[in-house]
Every structure is written in structure tokens, then in C-alpha cells.
N, C-alpha and C positions, 0 to 999 in steps of 0.2 A: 502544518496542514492548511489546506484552504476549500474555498467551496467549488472549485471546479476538477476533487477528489486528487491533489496532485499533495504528495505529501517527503518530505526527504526523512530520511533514517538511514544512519551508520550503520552498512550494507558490503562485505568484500572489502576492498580496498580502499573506504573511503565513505563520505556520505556520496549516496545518491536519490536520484530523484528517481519518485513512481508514481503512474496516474493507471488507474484505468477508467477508463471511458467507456461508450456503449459499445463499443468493437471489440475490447479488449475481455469486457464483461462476457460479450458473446462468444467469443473464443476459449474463455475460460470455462464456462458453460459445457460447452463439446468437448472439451479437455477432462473435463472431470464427469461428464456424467450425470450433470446436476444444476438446478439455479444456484445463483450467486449467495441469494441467503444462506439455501442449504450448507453451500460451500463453509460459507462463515459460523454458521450453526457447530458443524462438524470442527473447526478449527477452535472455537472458544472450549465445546464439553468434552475435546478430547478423543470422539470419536473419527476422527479426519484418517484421511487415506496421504499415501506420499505425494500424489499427486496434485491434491488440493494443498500444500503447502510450496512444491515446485512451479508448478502452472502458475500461480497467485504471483508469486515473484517474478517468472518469467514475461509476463504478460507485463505486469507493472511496471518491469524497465524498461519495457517495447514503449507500453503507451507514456512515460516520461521522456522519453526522445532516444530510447537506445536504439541501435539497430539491433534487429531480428540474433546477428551472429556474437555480438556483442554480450548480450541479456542472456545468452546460452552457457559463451563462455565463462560468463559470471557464476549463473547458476550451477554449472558442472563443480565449477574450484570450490565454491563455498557453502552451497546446498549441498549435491548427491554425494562430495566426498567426505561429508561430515553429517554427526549426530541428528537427523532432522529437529528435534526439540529446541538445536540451536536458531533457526531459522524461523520457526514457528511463532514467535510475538512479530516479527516481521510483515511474514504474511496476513498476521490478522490484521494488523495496523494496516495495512496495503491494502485487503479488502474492505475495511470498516470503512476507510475515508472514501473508496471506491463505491458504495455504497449510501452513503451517509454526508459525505462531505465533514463539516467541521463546524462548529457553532459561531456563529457571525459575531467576528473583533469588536471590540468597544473603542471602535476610532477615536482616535483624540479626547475620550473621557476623562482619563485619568491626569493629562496633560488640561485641560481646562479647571479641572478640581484645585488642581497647583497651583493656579494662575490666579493673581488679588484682581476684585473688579477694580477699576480706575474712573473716576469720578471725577 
């Protein structure tokens, strides 16, 4: 993950990359019927619609760099023709970090810690 909500996860054929942004957010929005929290509210307690779990993903690989025809095909083969619960930690992940983003790396911390001062 990272802070500009882009996040990859083993997705269909492979890992792919998802972002949603404010565009994608707002498209999701009008997809489902709902703000984005709601969206995610409904996806963690279970009471989520098909949509909010299809939309979330569709949208996600639009705003990661798929094309529009691309993110469809994905989601037809491996969402709508399968179990939805399979896809469902997916979609949260996709909207938490859309959302939320990701908690800020401890750059080179751990790598200094390693390191003896030299004197």
C-alpha cells in the first residue's frame, strides 16, 4: 500500500494494482447508492450488497491504470462468476486504502539501527 490509496493484491490472473482516487470514489458513490464509508461500513459487518463488492473492484483497476474494458473483463471472470465472499477481502482492502491510505514507512529506520556509529 501506499499513501496515494494505490495498493497491489493477488487479484484474477495475477497481482494487480488498484487505486481509487476522488473520481473513482465518486463513481463508486453513484454505483452503489451510497458514500464511500458507508460502502466500506457495509463490506467489513457484512451487510454489503453485490455491488459494493463489484463496483469497489471495478473502479479500483480503472483508477490503477486499467482500461475501463480491461477492469470489466477482469471482474466478469473472477467476481460475477464466482462465490462473491471470494472477492470480498479484496474489495475492503481496495476501499480501506482508498480511503485511508496506509501508515507512513519507517524509512531507513531500521537500516540505521543496523549500522555501528564510526568514530
Amino acid at each position: 500500500m501506499s499513501r496515494n490509496a494505490t495498493v497491489e493484491l493477488d487479484f484474477g490472473p495475477g497481482l494487480q494494482r488498484f487505486r481509487l482516487a476522488w473520481g473513482q470514489l465518486s463513481s463508486l458513490q453513484e454505483a452503489c447508492d451510497a458514500g464511500p464509508y458507508v460502502i466500506l461500513e457495509r463490506l467489513m459487518n457484512g451487510t454489503w450488497r453485490m455491488n459494493d463488492i463489484r463496483e469497489t473492484i471495478r473502479y479500483g483497476l480503472i483508477g490503477g491504470g486499467m482500461t475501463p474494458s480491461e477492469a470489466l473483463k477482469l471482474v466478469r471472470e473472477y467476481v460475477e462468476d464466482r462465490p462473491p465472499v471470494e472477492s470480498l477481502m479484496v474489495a475492503q482492502a481496495v476501499l480501506s486504502a482508498g480511503l485511508v491510505g496506509a501508515p507512513e514507512e519507517a524509512v531507513g529506520e531500521q537500516d540505521a539501527a543496523n549500522q555501528a556509529e564510526s568514530s
